[in-house]
C-alpha atoms as an extended CHARMM CRD file, in Angstrom:
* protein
*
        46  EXT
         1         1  UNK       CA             12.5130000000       25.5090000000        9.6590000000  PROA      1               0.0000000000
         2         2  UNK       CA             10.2040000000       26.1770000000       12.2680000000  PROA      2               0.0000000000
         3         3  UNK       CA             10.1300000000       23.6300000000       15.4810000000  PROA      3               0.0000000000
         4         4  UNK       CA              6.6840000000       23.2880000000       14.7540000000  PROA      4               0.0000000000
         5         5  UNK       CA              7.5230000000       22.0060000000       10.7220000000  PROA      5               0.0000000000
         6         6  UNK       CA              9.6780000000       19.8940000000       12.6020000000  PROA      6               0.0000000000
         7         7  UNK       CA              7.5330000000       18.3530000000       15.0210000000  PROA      7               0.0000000000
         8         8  UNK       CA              4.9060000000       17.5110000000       11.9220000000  PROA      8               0.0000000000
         9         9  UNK       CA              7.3770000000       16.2310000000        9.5380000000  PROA      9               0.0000000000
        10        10  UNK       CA              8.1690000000       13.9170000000       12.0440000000  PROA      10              0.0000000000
        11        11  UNK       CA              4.8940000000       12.7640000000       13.0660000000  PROA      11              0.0000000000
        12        12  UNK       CA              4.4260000000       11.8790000000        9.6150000000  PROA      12              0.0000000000
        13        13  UNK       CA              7.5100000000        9.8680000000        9.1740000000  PROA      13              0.0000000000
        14        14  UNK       CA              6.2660000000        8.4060000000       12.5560000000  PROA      14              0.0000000000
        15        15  UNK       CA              3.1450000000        7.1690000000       11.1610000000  PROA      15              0.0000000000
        16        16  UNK       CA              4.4360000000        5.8950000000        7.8910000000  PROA      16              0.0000000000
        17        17  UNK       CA              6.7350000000        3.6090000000        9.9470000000  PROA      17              0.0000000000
        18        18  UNK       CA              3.8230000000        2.5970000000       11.9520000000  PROA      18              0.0000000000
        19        19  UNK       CA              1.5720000000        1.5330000000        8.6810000000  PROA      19              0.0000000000
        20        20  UNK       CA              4.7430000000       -0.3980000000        7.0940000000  PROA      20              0.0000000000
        21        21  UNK       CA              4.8780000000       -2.0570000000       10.4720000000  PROA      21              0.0000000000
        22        22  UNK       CA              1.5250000000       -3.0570000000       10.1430000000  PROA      22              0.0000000000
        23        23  UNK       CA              1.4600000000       -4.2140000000        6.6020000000  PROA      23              0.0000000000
        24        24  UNK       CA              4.3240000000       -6.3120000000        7.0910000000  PROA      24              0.0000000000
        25        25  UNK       CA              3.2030000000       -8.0030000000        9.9540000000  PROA      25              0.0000000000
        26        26  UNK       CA             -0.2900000000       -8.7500000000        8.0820000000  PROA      26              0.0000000000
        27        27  UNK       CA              1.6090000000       -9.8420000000        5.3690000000  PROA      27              0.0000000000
        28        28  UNK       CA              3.7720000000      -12.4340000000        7.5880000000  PROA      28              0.0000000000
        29        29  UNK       CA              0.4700000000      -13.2830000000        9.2810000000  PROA      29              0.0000000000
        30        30  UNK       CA             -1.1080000000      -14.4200000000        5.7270000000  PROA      30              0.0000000000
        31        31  UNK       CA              2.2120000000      -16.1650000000        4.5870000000  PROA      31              0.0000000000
        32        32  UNK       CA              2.7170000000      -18.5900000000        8.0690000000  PROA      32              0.0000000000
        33        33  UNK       CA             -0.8500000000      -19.5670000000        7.6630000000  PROA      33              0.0000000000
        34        34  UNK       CA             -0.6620000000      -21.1100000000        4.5390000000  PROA      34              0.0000000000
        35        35  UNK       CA              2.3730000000      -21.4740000000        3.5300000000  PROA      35              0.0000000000
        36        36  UNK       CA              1.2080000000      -24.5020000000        0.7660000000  PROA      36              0.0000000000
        37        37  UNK       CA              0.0470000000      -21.2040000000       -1.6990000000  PROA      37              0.0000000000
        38        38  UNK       CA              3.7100000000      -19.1930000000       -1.4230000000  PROA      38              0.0000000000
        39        39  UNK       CA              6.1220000000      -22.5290000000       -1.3830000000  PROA      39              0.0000000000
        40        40  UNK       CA              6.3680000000      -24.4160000000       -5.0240000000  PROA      40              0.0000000000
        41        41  UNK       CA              8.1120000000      -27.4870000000       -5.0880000000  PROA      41              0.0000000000
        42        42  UNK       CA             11.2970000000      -27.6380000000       -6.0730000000  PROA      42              0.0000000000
        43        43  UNK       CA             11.6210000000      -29.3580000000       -9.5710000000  PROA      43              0.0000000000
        44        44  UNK       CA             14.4710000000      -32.0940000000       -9.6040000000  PROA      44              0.0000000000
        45        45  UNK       CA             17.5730000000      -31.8560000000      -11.9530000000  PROA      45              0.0000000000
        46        46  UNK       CA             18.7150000000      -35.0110000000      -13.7080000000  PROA      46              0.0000000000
């Protein structure tokens, strides 16, 4: 492989991290704001 296949292979991989990065932080953002929608109560055992 070229240097050059290289260098864009990894600027790729580079910006996929970047967009999971971003999703998961949005994603975290939306759960610690309302966290009333994600948590169910816990139904009691007898």
């Amino acid at each position: 492989m070229s240097p050059m296949t290289l260098f864009y292979i990894a600027m790729l991989v580079f910006s996929l991290m970047i967009v999971g990065l971003y999703q998961s932080v949005r994603e975290f953002l939306v759960v610690s704001k309302e966290p009333s929608q994600t948590k169910k109560p816990t139904p009691v055992k007898e």
